[in-house]
C-alpha positions in Angstrom: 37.6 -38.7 43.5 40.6 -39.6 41.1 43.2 -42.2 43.2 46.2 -39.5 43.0 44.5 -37.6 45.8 43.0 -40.3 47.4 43.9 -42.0 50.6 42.6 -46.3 51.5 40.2 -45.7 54.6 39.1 -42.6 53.2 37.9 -44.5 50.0 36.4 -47.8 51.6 33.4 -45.4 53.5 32.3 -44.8 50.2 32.9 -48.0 48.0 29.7 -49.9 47.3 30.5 -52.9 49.2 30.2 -50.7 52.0 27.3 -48.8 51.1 25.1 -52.3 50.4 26.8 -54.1 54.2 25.2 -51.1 55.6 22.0 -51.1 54.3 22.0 -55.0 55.1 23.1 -53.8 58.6 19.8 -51.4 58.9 17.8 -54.1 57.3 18.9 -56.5 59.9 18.9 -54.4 62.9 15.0 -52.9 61.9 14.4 -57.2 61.5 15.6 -57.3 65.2 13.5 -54.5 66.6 10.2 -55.9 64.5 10.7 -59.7 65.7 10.4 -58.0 69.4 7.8 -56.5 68.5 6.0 -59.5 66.8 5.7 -57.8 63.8 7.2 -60.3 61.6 8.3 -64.1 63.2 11.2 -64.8 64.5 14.4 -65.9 62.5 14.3 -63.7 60.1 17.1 -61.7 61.7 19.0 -64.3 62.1 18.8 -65.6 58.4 19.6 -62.3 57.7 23.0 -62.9 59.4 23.4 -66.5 57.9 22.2 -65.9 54.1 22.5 -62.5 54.0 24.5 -62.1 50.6 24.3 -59.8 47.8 26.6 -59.1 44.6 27.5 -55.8 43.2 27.5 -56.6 39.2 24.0 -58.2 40.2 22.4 -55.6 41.7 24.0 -52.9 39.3 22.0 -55.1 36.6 18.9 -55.2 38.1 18.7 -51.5 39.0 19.5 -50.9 35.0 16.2 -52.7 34.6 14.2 -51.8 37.8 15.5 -48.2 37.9 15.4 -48.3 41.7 18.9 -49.3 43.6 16.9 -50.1 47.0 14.6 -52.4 45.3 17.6 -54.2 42.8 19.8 -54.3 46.5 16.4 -56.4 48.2 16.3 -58.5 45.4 18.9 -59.1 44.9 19.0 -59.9 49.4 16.1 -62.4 48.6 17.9 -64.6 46.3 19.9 -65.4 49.1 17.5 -65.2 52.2 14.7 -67.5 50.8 11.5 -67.5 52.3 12.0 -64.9 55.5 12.7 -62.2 52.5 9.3 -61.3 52.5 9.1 -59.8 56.1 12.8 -57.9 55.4 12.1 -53.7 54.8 8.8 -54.2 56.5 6.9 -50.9 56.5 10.5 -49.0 56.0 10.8 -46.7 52.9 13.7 -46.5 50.6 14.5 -42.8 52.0 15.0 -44.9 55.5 17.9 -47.0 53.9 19.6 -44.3 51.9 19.4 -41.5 54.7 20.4 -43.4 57.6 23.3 -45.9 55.3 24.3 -42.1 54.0 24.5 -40.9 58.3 26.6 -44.1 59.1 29.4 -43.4 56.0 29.5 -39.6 57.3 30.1 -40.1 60.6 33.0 -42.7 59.3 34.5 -40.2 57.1 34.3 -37.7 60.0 35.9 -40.0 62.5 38.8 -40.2 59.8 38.7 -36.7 59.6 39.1 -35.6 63.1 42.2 -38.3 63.3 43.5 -35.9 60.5 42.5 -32.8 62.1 44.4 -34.3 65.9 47.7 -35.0 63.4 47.6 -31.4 62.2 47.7 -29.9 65.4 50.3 -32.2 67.0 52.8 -31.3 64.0 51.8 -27.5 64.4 52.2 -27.8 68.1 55.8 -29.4 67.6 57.1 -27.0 65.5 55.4 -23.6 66.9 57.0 -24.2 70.2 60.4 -24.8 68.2 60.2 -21.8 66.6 58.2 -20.0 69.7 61.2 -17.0 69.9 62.4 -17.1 66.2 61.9 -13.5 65.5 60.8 -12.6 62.0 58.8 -9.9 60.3 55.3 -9.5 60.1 53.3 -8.4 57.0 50.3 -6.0 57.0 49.0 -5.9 53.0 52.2 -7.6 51.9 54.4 -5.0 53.5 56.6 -5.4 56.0 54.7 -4.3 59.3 56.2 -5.0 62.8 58.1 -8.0 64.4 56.1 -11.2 65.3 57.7 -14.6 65.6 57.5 -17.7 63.3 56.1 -19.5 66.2 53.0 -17.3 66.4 52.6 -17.8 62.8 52.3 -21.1 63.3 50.5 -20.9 66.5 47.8 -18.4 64.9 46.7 -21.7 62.4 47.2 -24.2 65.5 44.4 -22.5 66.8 42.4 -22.1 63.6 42.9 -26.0 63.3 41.6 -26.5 67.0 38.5 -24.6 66.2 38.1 -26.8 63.7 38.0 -30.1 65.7 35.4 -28.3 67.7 33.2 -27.4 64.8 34.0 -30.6 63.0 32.6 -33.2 66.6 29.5 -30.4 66.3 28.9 -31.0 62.5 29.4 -35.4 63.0 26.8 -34.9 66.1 24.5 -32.9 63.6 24.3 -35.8 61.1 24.6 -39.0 63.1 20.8 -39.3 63.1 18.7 -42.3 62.3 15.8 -41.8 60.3 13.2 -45.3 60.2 10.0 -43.5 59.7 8.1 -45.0 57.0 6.7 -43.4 54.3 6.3 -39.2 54.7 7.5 -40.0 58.3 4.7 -40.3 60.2 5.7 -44.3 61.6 2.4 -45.4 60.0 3.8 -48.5 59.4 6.7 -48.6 61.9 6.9 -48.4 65.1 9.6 -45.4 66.5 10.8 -48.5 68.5 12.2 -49.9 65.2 14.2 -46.7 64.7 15.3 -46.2 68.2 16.7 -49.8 68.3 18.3 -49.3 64.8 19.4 -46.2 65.9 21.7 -47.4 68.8 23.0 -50.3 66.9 24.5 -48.3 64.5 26.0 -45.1 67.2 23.4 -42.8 65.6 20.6 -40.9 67.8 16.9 -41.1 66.4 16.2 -38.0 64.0 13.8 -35.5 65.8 11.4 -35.9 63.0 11.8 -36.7 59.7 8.9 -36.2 56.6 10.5 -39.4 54.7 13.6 -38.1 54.4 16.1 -36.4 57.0 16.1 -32.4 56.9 19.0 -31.7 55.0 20.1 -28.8 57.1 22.3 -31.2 58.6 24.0 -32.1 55.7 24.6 -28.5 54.6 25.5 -28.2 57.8 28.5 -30.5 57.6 29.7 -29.4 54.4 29.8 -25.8 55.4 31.9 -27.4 57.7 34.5 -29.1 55.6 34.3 -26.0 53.5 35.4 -23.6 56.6 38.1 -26.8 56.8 39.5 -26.5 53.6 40.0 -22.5 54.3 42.0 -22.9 57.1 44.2 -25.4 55.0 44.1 -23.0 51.9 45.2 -20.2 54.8 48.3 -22.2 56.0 49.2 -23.5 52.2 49.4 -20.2 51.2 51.4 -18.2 53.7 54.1 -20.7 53.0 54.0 -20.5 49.1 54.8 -16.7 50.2 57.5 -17.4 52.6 58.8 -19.8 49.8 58.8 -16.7 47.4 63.0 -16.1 46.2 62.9 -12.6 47.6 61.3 -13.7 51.0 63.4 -16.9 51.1 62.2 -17.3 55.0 60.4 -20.8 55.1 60.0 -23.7 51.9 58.5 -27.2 51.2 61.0 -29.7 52.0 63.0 -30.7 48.7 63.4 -34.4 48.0 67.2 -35.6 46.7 66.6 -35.9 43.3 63.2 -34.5 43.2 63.0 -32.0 40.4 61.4 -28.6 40.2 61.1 -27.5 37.0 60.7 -29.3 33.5 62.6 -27.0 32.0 65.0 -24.9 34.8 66.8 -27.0 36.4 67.3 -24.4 39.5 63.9 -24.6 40.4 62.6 -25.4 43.9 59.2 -25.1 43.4 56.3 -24.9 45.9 54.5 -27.7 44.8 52.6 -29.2 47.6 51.0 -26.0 48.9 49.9 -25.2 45.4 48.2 -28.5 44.9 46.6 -27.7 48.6 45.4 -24.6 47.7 43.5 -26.7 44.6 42.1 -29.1 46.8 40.9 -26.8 48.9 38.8 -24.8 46.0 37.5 -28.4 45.3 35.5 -28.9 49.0 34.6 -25.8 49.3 32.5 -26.5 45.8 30.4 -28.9 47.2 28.8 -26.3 49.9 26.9 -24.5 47.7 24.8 -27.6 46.4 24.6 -28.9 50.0 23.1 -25.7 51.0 20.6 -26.1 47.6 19.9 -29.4 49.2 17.9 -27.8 52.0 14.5 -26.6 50.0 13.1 -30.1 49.0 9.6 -30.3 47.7 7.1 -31.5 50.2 7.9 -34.3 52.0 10.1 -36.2 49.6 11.6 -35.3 46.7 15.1 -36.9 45.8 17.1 -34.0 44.1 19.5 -34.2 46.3 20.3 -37.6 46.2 22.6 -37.5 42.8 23.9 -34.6 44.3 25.0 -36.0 47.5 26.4 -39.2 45.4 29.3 -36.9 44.2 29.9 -34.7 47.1 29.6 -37.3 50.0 33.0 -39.1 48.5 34.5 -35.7 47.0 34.4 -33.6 49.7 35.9 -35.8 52.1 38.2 -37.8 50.4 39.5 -34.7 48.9 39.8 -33.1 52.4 41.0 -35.9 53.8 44.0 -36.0 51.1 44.5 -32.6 52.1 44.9 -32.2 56.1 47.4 -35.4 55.6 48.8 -33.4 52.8 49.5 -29.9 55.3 50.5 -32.3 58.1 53.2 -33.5 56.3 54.6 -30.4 54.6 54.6 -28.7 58.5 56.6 -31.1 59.7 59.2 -31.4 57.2 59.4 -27.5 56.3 62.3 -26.0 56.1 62.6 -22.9 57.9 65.9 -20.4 58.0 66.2 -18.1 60.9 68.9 -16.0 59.3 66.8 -15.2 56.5 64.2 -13.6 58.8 66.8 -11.9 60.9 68.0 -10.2 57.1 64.4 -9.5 56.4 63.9 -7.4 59.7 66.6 -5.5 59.1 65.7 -4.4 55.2 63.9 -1.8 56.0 66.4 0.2 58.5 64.2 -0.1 61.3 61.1 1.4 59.9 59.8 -1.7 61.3 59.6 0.6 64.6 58.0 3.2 63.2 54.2 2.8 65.9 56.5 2.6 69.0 58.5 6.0 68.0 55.0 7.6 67.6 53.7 6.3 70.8 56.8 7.2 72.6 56.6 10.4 71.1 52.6 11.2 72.3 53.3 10.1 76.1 56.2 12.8 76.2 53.0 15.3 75.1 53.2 15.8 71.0 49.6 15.2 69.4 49.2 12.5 67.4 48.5 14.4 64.5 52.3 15.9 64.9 53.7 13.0 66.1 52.8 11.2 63.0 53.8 14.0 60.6 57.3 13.6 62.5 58.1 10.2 62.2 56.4 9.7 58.6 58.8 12.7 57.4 61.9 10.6 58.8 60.1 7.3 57.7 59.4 8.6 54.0 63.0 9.5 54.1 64.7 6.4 55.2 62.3 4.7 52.1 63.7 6.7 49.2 67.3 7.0 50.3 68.2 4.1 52.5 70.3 4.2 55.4 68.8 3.3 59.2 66.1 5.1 60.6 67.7 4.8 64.3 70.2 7.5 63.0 67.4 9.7 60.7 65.6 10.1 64.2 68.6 10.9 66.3 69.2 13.8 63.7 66.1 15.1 63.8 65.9 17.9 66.7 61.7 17.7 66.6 62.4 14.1 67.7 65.1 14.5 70.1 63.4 17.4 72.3 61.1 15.4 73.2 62.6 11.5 73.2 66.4 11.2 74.1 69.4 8.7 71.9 68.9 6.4 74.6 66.0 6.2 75.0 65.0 5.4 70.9 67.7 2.9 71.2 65.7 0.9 73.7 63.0 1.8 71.7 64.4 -0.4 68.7 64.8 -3.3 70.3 62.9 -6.2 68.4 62.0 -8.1 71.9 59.8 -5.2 72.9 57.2 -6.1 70.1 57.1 -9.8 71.0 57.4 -9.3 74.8 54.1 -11.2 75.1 54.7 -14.4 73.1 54.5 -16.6 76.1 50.9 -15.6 77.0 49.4 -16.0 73.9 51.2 -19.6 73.4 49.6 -20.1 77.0 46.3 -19.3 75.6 46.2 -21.0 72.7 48.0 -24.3 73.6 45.9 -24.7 77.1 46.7 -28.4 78.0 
């Protein structure tokens, strides 16, 4: 991923220095488990540990000539090691190194994205309580609907982002797995002890069974993951590009002093951030689709995936992880303006309270076939000609029969939509 939507922790997980101290870790750790073993003599762990060196530029020119980067990497080990170098990767297989190193740097880059995910829901937290009883208006199709709050809105994608944790701690648990089985995975020439030990060393559980190389369901597992991630973050970056819209005016990115807007209109306030979000977002939900292709390998080893999972191992999460820091930050700095919601409500004359006029008008015994045909008629009227559909209603003798003034003032009340907004908050922020 390119450094302008890249974050430092994110990007270490998958530099190569990290990639090769890993698979010098496994290396090590499957050196302790043989030496207990007897396998291999004792020491050799240890010189692991004392010699163990290796340099990138080196091993990027041997694998240029060897065509193999596990081979180039031990090689490269042995000029360090000496001697013990011959009992290092003892009855391992390449696919060992790769698939359990690969396990390791996605349960990092999970760990970092959980932090990510916690930050997110702290900031929408904060600022859906703030704005628990702000009334505004909600939107069915783009239309103005009924009144909801701007602290449900926000409440609604606190939860999504609380799913999200959950799914995200199922998806790390899915691919922390250790996989030291030896060629086609049948431990012919390693001991399941090996693995369990390496296994431990490193936080990972054994894999169930492997056939060289770990079942990749759990990799397109996790991706689907991020994927369902990046939704939710495309979800929240675009409701507020539409609250940021001139003739909504209700809610906009905060606006740096002398940040500009436009190259060219100097008015311009534009809705930068969420755009570029929405982007991202299109980005990691790319790299699902070859993750789930990544499932139907040939036999017991094939290695199509491997260039595969080279680009969207780093991509997916660096790119996601860019992003959650990204939303965080424009929730907590929005800008939100009550008395633009309180003018929306009130565009439409009331026909906001169009489904509580019909209901009112069914318990006093109309049909609801009638009782629509009323309050549509009045309805229709108020949207060609204007005026307040409070006082189309009170004139309209088919309404009052059956529903008195009074009683269709209470009926307009904004409150009596959002009467319940303290339940759901106590469902969805359960402490």
């Amino acid at each position: 991923m390119i450094p302008r939507y890249s974050r430092p922790e994110m990007v270490l997980v998958w530099e190569p220095k990290t990639r090769f101290e890993i698979w010098l870790d496994i290396e090590r750790y499957a050196c302790e488990a043989q030496e207990k073993l007897g396998v291999i003599p004792s020491g050799v762990a240890q010189a692991l540990v004392d010699r163990g060196k290796f340099e990138i530029d080196k091993i990027n020119t041997l694998e240029r000539e060897l065509k193999h980067d596990v081979i180039a990497f031990l090689t490269n080990l042995s000029e360090y090691v000496g001697s013990e170098a011959r009992f290092i990767h003892q009855g391992l297989t390449s696919s060992d190194v790769l698939d359990t190193a690969f396990a390791v740097q996605l349960t990092r880059a999970a760990d970092i994205l959980m932090a990510g995910l916690d930050s997110v829901c702290t900031v929408l937290d904060r600022r859906a309580h703030e704005y628990k009883d702000t009334e505004c208006v909600g939107r069915s199709h783009g239309i103005h609907a009924e009144p909801t709050t701007f602290g449900l809105k926000l409440a609604y994608a606190y939860a999504e982002f609380d799913r999200a944790r959950s799914r995200l701690r199922l998806a790390r648990q899915e691919i922390a797995v250790c996989t030291i089985s030896g060629a086609v995975g049948t431990y012919s020439t390693v001991n399941p002890a090996v693995e369990s030990h390496v296994a431990k060393k490193l936080g990972l559980s054994p894999e169930t069974i492997s056939t060289q190389v770990m079942p990749r369901d759990r990799h397109a597992m996790f991706f689907a993951t991020l994927g369902v991630i990046a939704g939710s973050v495309e979800r929240l970056a675009t409701e507020i590009r539409h609250l940021q819209r001139t003739e909504v005016g209700e809610a906009e990115e905060f606006f740096e002093p002398g940040q500009k807007g436009s190259s060219a209109m100097p008015h311009k306030r534009n809705p930068i951030l969420t755009e570029n979000l929405t982007g991202l977002a299109r980005i990691v939900r790319a790299t699902v689709q070859p993750a789930l292709e990544n499932i139907a390998l040939w036999h017991e080893r094939d290695i199509s995936h491997s260039s595969v999972e080279r680009v969207i191992g780093p991509d997916a999460t660096i790119t996601l992880d860019f992003a959650l820091s990204r939303i965080s930050e424009v929730i907590n700095t929005l800008l939100v303006y009550p008395d633009t919601m309180r003018k929306n409500l009130d565009q439409l004359g009331g026909l906001i309270h169009s489904q509580r006029v019909l209901l009112a008008l069914t318990q006093a015994g109309l049909s609801r076939e009638d009782a629509y045909r009323i309050v549509q008629r009045n309805a229709m009227a108020v949207w060609r000609s204007g005026g307040t559909f409070l006082e189309c209603l009170i004139k309209d003798q088919d309404i009052t029969s059956q529903i008195s003034a009074s009683e269709l003032k209470e009926i307009f009340e904004a409150r009596n939509n959002v009467r319940y907004t303290d339940e759901i908050f106590a469902r969805v922020f359960q402490k």
